[in-house]
N, CA, C and O of each residue as an XYZ file, in Angstrom:
240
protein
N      72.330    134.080    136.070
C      72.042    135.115    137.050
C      71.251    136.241    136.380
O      71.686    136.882    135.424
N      70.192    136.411    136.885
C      68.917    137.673    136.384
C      70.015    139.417    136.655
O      70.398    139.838    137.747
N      70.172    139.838    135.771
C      70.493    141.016    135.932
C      69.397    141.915    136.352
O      68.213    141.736    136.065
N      70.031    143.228    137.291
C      69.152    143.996    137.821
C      69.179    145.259    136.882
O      70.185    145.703    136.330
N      67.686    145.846    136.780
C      67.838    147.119    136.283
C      68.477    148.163    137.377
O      68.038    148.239    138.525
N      69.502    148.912    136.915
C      69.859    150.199    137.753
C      69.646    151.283    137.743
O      69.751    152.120    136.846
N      69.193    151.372    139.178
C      68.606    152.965    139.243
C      69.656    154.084    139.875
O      70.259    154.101    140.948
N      69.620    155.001    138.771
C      71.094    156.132    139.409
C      70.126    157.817    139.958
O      69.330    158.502    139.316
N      70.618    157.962    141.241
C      70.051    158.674    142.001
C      71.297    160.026    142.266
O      72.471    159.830    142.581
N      70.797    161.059    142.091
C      71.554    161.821    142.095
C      71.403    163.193    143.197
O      70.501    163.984    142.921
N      72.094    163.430    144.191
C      71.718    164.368    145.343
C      73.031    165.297    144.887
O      74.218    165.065    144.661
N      72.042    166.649    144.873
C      73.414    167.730    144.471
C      72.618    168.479    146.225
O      71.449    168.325    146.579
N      73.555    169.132    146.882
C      73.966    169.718    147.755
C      74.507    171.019    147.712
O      75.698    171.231    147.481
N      73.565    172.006    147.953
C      73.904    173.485    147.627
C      74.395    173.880    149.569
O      73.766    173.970    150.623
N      75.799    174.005    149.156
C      76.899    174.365    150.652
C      77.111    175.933    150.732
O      78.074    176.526    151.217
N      76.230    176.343    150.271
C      76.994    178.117    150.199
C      75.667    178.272    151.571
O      74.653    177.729    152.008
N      77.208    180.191    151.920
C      76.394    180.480    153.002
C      74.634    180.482    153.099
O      74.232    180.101    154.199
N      73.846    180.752    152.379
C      72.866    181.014    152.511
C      71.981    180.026    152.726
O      70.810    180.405    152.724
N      72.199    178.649    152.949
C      71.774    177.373    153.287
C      71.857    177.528    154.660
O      70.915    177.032    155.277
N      72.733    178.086    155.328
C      72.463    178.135    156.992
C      72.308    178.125    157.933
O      72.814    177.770    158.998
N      71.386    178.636    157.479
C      69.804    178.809    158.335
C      68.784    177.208    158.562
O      68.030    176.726    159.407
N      69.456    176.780    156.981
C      68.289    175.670    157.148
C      68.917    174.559    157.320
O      68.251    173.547    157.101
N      70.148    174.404    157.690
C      71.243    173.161    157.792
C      70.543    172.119    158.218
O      70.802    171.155    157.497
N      69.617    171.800    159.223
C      69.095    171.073    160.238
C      68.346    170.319    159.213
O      68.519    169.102    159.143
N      67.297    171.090    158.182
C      66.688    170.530    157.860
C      67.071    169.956    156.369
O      66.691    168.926    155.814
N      67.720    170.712    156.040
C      68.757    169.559    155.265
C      69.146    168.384    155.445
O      68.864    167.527    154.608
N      69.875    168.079    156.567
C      70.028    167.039    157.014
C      69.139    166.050    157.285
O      69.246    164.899    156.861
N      68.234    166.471    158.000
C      67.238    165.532    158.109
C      66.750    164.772    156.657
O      66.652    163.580    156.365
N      66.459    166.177    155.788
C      65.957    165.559    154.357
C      66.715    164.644    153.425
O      66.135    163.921    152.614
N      68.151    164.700    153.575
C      68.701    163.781    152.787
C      69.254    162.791    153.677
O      70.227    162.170    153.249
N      68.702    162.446    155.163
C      68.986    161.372    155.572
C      67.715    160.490    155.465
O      67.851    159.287    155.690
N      66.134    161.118    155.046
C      65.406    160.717    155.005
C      65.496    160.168    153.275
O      64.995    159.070    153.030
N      65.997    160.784    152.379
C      65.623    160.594    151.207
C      66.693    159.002    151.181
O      66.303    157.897    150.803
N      67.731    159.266    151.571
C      68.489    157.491    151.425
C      67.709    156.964    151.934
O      67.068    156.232    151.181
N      67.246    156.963    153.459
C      66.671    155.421    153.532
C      65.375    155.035    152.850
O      64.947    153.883    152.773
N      64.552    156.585    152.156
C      63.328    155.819    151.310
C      64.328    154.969    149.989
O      63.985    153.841    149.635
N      64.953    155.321    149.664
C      65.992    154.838    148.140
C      66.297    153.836    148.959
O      65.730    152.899    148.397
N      66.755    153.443    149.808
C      67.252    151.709    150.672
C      65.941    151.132    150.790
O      65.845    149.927    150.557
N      64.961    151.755    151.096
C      63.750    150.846    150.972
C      63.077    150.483    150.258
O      62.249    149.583    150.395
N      63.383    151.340    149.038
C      62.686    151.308    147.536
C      63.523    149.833    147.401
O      62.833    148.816    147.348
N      64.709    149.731    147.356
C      65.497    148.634    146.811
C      65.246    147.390    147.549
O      65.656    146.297    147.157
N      64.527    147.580    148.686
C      64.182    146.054    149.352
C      63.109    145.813    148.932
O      62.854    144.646    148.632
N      62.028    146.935    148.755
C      60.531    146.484    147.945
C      60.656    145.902    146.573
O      59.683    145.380    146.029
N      61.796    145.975    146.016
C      62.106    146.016    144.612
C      62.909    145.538    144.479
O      63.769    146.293    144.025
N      63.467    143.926    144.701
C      64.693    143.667    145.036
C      65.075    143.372    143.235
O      66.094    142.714    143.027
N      64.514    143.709    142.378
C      64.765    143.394    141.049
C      65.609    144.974    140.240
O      65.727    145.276    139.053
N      66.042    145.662    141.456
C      66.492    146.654    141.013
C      67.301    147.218    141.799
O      67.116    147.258    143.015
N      68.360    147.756    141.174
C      69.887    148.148    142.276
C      69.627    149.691    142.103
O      69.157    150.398    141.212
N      70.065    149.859    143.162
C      70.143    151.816    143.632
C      71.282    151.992    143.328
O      72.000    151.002    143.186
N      71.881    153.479    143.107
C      73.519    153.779    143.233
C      73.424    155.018    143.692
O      73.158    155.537    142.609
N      73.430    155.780    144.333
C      73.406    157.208    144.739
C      74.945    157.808    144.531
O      76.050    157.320    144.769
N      74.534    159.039    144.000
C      75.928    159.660    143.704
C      75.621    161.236    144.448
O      74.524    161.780    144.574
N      76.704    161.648    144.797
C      76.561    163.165    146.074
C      77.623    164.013    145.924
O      78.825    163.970    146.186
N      76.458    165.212    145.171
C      77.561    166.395    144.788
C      77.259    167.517    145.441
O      76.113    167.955    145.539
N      78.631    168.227    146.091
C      77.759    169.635    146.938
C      79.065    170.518    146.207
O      80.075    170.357    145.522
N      78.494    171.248    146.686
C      78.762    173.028    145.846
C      78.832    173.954    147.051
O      78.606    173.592    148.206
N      79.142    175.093    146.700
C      79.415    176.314    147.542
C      79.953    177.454    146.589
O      80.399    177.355    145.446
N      79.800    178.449    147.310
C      80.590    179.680    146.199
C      82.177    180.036    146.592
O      82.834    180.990    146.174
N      82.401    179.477    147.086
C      84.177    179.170    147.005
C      84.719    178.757    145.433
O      84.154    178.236    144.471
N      86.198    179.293    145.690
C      86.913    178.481    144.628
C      86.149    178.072    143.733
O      86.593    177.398    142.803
């Protein structure tokens, strides 16, 4: 079995108030950025994705 090279993708998520305003488009952008990374991996089936998702805020 051909092993795949892995690709590690990393989305940090800034949650403090001052994001806001732009929530909407946040969203949109990191629902757009997975499915280019899901499509990268079908053009490229010689290579595995892993996405990892860290968000923050000024809490605690």
């Amino acid at each position: 079995m051909e092993k795949k090279h892995q690709v590690h993708n990393l989305i940090i998520l800034d949650e403090s108030g001052s994001m806001e305003s732009i929530k909407t488009t946040i969203i949109q952008g990191f629902n757009e950025l997975v499915q280019t990374i899901q499509g990268i991996e079908k053009q490229f089936p010689e290579q595995e994705h892993f996405i990892s998702f860290v968000s923050f805020n000024g809490l605690g």
